[in-house]
C-alpha positions in Angstrom: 109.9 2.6 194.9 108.6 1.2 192.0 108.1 2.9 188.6 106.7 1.7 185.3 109.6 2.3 182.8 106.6 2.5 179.9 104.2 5.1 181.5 105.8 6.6 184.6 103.3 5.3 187.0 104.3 4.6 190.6 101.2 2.1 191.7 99.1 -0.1 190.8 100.8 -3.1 189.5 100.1 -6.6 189.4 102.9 -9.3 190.2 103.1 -12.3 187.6 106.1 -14.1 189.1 108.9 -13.8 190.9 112.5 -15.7 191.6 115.9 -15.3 192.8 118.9 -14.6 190.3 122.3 -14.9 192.1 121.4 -12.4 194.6 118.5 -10.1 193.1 115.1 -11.2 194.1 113.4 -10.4 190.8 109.4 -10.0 190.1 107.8 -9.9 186.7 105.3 -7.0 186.9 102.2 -5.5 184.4 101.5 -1.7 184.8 98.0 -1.9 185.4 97.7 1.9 183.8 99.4 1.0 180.8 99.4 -3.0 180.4 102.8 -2.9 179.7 105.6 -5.7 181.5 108.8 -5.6 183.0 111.1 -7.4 185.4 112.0 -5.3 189.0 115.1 -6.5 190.8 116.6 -5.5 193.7 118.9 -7.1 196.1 122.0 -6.6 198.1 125.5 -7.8 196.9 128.0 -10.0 199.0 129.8 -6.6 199.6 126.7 -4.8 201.0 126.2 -2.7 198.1 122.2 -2.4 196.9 120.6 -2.5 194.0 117.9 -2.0 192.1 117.0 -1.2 188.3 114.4 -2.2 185.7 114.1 -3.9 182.5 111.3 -3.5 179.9 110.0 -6.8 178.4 108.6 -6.1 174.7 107.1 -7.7 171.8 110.5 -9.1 170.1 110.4 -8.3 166.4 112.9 -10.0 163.6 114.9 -6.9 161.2 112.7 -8.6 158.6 109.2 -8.6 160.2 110.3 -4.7 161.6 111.2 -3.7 158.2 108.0 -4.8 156.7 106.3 -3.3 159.6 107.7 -0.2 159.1 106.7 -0.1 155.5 102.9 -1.1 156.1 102.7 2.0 158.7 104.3 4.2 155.7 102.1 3.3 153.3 98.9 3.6 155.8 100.0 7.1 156.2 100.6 7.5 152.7 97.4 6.5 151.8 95.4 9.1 153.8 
């Protein structure tokens, strides 16, 4: 079963691709509750062992451009 890493949701999700790696069939997938994406794989190893786990696909963000981030949310806040 399949559950959104993001939001906890257990349906309703949309399937933007999918391919093989070594022996994990693997699907890109969008939470249609939260909007969020992340990559589902699951297979079954040469040894018979299965598998499945999830990884969360964000927005990737430099130290730099986090840092600065960061400070624009602080002064926001400070601001108030």
């Amino acid at each position: 079963m399949v559950k959104c890493p993001f939001c906890g949701s257990e349906d309703n999700f949309k399937e933007l691709k999918s391919w093989k790696f070594r022996f994990y069939d693997v699907k890109l997938l969008v939470c249609l509750k939260c909007g969020r994406k992340f990559n589902y794989y699951s297979g079954v190893s040469s040894k018979g062992k299965k598998s499945e786990f999830v990884i969360r696909i964000g927005q990737r963000l430099g130290r730099k451009v986090a840092k600065i981030s960061e400070r624009k949310v602080w002064l926001r806040e400070r601001d108030k």
